[in-house]
C-alpha beads as a LAMMPS data file, in Angstrom:
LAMMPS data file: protein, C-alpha beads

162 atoms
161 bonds

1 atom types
1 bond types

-500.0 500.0 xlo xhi
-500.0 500.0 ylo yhi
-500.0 500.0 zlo zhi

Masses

1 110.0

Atoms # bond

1 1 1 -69.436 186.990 -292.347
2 1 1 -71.678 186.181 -289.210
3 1 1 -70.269 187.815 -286.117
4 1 1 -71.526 186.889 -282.713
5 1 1 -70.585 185.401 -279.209
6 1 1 -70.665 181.481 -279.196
7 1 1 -73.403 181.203 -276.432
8 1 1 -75.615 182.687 -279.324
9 1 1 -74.733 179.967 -281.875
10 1 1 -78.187 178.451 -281.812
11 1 1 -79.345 181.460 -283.318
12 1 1 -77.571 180.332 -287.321
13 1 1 -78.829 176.883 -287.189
14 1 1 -80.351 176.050 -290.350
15 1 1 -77.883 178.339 -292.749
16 1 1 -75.842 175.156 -293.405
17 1 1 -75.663 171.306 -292.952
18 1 1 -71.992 171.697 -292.008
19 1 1 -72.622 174.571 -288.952
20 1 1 -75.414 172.221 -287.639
21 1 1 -73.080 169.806 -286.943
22 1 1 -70.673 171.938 -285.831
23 1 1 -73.161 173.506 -283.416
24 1 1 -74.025 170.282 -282.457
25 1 1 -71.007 168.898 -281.516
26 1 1 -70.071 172.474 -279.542
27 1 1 -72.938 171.624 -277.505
28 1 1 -71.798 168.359 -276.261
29 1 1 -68.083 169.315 -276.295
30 1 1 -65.257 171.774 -275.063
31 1 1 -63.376 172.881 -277.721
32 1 1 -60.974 173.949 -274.905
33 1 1 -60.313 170.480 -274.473
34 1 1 -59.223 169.815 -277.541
35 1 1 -55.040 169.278 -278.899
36 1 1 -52.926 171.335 -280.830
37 1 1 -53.477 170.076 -284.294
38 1 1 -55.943 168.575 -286.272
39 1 1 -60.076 166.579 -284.953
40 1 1 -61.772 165.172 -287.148
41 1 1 -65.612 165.918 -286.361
42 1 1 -67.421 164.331 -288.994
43 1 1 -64.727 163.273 -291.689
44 1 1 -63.902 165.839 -293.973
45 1 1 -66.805 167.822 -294.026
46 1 1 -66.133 169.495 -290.514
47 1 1 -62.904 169.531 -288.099
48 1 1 -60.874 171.642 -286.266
49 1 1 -57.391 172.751 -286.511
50 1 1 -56.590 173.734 -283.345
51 1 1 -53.161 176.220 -283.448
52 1 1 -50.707 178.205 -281.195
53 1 1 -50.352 181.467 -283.345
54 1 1 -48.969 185.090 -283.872
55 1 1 -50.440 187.759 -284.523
56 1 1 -49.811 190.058 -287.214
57 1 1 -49.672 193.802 -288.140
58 1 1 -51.803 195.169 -290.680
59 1 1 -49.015 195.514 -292.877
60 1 1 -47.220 192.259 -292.667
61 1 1 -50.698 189.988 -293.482
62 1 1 -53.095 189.243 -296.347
63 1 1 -56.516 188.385 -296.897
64 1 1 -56.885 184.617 -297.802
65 1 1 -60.003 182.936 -299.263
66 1 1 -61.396 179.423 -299.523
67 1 1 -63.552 177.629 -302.224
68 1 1 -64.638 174.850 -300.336
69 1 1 -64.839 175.614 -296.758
70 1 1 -66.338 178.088 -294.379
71 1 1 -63.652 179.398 -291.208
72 1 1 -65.650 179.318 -287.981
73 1 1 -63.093 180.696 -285.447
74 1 1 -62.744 181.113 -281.989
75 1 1 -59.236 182.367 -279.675
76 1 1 -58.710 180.299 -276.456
77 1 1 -55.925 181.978 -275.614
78 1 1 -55.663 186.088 -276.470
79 1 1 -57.201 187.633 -278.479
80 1 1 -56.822 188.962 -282.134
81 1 1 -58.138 191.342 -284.405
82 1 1 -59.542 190.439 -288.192
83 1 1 -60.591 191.974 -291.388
84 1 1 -62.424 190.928 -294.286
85 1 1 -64.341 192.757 -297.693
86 1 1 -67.226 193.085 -299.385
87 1 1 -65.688 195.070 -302.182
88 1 1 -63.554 193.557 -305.033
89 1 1 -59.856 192.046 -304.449
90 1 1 -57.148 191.253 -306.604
91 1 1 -55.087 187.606 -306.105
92 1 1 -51.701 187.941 -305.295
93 1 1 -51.250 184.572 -306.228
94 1 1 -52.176 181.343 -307.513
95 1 1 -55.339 179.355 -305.532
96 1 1 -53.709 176.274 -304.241
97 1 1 -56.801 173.562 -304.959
98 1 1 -54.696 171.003 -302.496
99 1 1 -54.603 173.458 -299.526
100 1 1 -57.985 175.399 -300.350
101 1 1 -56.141 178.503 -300.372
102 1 1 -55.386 181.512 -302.141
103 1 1 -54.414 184.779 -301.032
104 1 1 -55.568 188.381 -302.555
105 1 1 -55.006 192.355 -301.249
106 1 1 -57.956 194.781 -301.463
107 1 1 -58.377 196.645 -305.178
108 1 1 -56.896 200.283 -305.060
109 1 1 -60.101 201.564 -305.050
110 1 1 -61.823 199.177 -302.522
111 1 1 -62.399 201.033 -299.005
112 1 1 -64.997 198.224 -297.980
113 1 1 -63.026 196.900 -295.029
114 1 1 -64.994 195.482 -292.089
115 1 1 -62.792 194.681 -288.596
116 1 1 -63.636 193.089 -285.193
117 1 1 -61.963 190.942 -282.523
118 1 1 -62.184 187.655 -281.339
119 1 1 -61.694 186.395 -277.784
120 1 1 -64.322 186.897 -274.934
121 1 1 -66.377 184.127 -276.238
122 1 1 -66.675 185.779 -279.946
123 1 1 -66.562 183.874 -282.920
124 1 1 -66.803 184.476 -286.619
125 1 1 -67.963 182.783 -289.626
126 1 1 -65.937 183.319 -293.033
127 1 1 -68.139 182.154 -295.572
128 1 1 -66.583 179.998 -298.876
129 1 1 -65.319 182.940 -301.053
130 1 1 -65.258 185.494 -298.544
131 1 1 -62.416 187.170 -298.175
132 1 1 -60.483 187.568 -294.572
133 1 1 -57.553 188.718 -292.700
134 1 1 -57.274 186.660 -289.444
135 1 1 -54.599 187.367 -286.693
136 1 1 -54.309 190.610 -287.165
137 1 1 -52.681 192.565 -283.632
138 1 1 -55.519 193.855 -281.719
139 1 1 -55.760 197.756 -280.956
140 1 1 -53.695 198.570 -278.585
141 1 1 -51.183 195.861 -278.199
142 1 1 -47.926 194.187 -279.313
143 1 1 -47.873 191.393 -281.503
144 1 1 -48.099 188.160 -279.064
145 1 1 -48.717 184.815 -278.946
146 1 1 -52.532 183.084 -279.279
147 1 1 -54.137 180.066 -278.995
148 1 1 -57.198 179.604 -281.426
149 1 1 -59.330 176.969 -283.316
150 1 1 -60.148 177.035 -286.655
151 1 1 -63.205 175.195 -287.409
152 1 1 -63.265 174.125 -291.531
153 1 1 -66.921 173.378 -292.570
154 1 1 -67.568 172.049 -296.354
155 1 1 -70.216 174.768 -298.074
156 1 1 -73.361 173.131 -298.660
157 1 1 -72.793 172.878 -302.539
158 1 1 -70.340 170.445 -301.626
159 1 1 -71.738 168.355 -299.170
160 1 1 -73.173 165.615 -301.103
161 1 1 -70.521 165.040 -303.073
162 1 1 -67.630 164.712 -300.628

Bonds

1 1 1 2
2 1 2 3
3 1 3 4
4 1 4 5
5 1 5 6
6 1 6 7
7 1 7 8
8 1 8 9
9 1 9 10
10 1 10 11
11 1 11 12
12 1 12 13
13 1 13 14
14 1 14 15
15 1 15 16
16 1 16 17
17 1 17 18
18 1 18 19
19 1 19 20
20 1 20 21
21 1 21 22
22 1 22 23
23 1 23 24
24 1 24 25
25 1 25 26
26 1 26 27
27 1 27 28
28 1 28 29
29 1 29 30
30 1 30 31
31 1 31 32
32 1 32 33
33 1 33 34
34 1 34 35
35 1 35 36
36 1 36 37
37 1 37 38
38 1 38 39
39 1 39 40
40 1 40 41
41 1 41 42
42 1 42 43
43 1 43 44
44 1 44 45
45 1 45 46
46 1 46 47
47 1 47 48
48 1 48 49
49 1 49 50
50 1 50 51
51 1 51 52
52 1 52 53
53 1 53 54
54 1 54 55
55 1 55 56
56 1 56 57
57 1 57 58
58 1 58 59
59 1 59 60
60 1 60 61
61 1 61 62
62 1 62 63
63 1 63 64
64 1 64 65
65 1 65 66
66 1 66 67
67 1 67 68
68 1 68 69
69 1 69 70
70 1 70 71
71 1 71 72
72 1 72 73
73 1 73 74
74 1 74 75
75 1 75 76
76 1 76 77
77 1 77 78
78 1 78 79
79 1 79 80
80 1 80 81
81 1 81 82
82 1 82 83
83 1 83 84
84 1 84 85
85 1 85 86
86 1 86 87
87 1 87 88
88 1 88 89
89 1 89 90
90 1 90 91
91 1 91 92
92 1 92 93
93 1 93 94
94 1 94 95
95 1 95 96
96 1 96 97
97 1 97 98
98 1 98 99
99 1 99 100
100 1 100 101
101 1 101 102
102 1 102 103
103 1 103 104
104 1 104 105
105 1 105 106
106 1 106 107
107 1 107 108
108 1 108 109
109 1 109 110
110 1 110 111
111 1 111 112
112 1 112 113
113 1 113 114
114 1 114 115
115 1 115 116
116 1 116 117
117 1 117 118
118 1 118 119
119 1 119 120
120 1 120 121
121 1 121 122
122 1 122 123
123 1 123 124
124 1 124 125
125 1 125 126
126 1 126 127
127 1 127 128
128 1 128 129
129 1 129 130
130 1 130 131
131 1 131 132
132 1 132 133
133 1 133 134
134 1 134 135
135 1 135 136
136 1 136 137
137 1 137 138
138 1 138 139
139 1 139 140
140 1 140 141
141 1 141 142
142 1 142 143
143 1 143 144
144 1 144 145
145 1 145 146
146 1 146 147
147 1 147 148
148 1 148 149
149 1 149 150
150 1 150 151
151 1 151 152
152 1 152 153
153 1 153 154
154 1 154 155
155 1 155 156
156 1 156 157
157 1 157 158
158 1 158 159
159 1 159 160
160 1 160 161
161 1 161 162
């Protein structure tokens, strides 16, 4: 997980072909600007899914993971809270190879939980694998509406071959 406030993007170029252009296209866009739905930024390899959202309590969410692409998100609108592990999981189902999805719970024993928030200009990197919890209710408030973008960018291992 990378953690940071978009102004300092510049600071992770070079980790990945797919954030490059990502980063590169942030700095000649507003993803503000963008609709509710699906952009294409360069095919496949890196687009946003722009969403209007709920969030979540603790209880009533999951952590997800994905095997071919990173989450790079950002809330326009509100703001939400997130979680994601180090420490070992256990699926609670399937991995859906059509949706790159699959969704697990911590292990009994795992206490490894890291948490922040997103809005103010924050964003956060999920890397392939990675386990994470996104929309979670942030501290201190109801469960609301928000308005975010999830930016999909192929791992490197991929690249080539897509």
């Amino acid at each position: 997980m990378i953690y940071d406030g978009l102004e300092a993007r510049n600071r992770y170029r070079g980790l990945s072909k797919g954030l490059d252009v990502l980063f590169d296209w942030l700095d000649d866009n507003d993803p503000s600007k963008l609709p509710l739905g699906k952009t294409q930024i360069l095919d496949d390899k890196v687009f946003a899914n722009v969403m209007e959202a709920k969030t979540r309590k603790l209880e009533d969410a999951q952590f997800e993971a994905h095997h071919k692409y990173m989450d790079v998100q950002i809330d326009l609108e509100g703001c939400e809270r997130f979680m994601t592990t180090a420490g070992e999981v256990v699926p609670t189902g399937a991995f859906d190879e059509a949706t790159d999805g699959g969704y697990c719970q911590a292990a009994p024993d795992n206490h490894d939980l890291l948490e922040g928030s997103l809005g103010q200009g924050r964003f956060v990197i999920f890397m392939v694998g990675e386990p994470h919890m996104p929309n979670l209710v942030a501290g201190g408030q109801e469960v609301g509406p928000i308005k975010k973008i999830c930016f999909k960018v192929l791992g490197d291992r991929l690249w080539d071959g897509a």
